[in-house]
N, C-alpha and C positions, 0 to 999 in steps of 0.2 A: 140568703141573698148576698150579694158580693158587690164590691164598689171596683169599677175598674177605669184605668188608664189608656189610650190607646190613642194612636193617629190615623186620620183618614185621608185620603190620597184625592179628594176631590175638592171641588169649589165651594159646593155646598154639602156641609157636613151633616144637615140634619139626618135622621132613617129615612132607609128605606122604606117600610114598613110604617104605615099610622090606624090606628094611634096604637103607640108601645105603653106598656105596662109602666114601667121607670121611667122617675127625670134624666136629665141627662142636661151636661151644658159643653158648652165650647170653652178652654181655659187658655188658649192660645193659639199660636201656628209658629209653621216657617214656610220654606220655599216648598209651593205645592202641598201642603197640608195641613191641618188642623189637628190641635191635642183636643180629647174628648174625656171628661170623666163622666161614668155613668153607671147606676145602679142594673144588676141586671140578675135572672135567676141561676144565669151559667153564662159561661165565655162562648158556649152555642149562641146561646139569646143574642149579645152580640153580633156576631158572625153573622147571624140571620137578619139582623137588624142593617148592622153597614159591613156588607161583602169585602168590604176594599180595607178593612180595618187589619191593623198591621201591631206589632211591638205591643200587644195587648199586657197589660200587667193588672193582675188582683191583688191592690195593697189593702183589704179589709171583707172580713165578711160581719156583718149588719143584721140584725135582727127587724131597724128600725131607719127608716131615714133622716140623715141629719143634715137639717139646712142651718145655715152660717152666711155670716155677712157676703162670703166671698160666692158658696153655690145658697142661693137665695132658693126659697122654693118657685118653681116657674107657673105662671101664671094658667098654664093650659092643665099643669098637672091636680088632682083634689085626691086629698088622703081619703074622702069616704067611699066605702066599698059599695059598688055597684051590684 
């Protein structure tokens, strides 16, 4: 599993795609985009998730997810396996 960076080119940032596998949050923007970091199996997973996703960067591969004050765990997400 991989944690990545990336910006998305639209208004609304969430996936395309629901429900995904990984959290994921919004950790800023600028003009016309959103920074997103999100856990994901590959930079595919991504891609498939939000098309328009740009400037992708893997600063971490994870075994485990790690939520912190800053990415909180989200409320839609549940660590038990289905």
């Amino acid at each position: 599993m991989i944690k990545v960076r990336f910006k998305t080119w639209c208004e609304d940032y969430r996936p395309l795609n629901w429900p995904i596998k990984h959290p994921y949050w919004c950790t800023g923007g600028g003009d016309g985009y959103s920074i997103i970091v999100a856990y994901a199996d590959s930079v595919e997973e991504i891609q498939t998730n939000w098309p328009d996703a740009t400037d992708i960067d893997v600063f971490e591969e994870n075994t485990k997810y790690e939520f912190t004050q800053r990415f909180q765990q989200p409320s839609w997400f549940s660590l038990e396996v289905k």
